[in-house]
Phi, psi and omega in degrees: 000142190262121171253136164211153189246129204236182190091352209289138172230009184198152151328313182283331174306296168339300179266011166268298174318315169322278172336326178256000171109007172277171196254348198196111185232171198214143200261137188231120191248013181278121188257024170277336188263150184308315192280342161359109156231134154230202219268348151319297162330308213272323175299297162348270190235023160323321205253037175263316201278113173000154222254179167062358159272144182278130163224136200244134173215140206268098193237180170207119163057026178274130183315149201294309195318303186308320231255326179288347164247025161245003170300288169312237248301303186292330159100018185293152179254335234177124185260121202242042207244123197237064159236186188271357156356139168234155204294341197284353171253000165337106174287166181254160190062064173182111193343137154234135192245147187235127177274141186213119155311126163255111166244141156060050192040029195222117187267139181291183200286118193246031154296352188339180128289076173212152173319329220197159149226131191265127180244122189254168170258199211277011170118177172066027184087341191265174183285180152202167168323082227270022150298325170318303185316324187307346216239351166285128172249037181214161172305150188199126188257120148284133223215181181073106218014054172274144191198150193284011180288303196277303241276316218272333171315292181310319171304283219300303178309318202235321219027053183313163152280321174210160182229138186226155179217162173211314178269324206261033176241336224255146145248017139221173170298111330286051173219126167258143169278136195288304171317307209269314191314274205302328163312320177277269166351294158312307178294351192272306189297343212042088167207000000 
């Protein structure tokens, strides 16, 4: 199972997460957001993280073209994407996870074309029903108020392809607590 840890804005967050067993870390190239990177930030020291770790970046309604040249520069594994995107706007060559809000108990249609689908809750850190996810018959990233409280319970519910957090780590928005990251990431391993 894949943990990945999002939000990332720096080199120390980064090789701690590494460091502690994730799998995966995710870059938010959305420029609305508190967690906001871009490939400048990134370039320094982007080309540390260890082969076989994921690097995800995370867009909304950003052109295939764009996404795909800030992949090449940064060296992205995986598309990320929670826009109104259609597969004919995909970039190509590159792993795709399609993002879907769960409102109002009710999961949306996870027929997408995509590698993946990360099903998030309804926004602010919080869950949904994570009885919903059962009804999936494909790879799926659980996403949405997971905390290290929580996580080994939602694995145990779903049996996700992967679980991702980004706030329910931080001790401001895009600084992750180190203490809190390695507390998921072992319970996300169940160790």
């Amino acid at each position: 199972m894949v943990v990945k840890i999002c939000g990332i804005t720096n080199r120390d967050d980064a090789m701690a997460a590494v460091e502690y067993g994730a799998g995966a870390l995710g870059f938010i190239f959305y420029p609305k957001s508190p967690r906001h990177a871009t490939a400048e930030m990134l370039a320094p020291w982007i080309g540390e993280i260890p082969a076989g770790v994921l690097k995800v970046g995370v867009f909304v309604d950003e052109a295939p073209d764009r996404i795909e040249a800030l992949a090449a520069e940064v060296g992205l594994d995986v598309a990320q994407l929670h826009g109104a995107e259609t597969p004919a706007q995909h970039p190509r060559n590159l792993i795709i996870w399609k993002g879907m809000r769960v409102r109002d108990g009710i999961l949306p249609s996870t027929d997408y074309p995509a590698d993946a689908i990360l099903l998030d809750g309804p926004g602010n850190g919080r869950t949904f029903d994570w009885s919903l996810a059962k009804q999936l018959q494909r790879p799926f990233v659980l996403a949405g108020g997971l905390t290290p409280e929580n996580v080994r319970e939602a694995i145990e519910q779903t049996n996700p392809y992967g679980v991702d957090i980004a706030s329910g780590i931080e001790s401001v928005p895009g600084r992750k607590d180190h203490t809190r990251m390695k507390q998921f990431i072992k319970a996300a391993q169940g160790k």
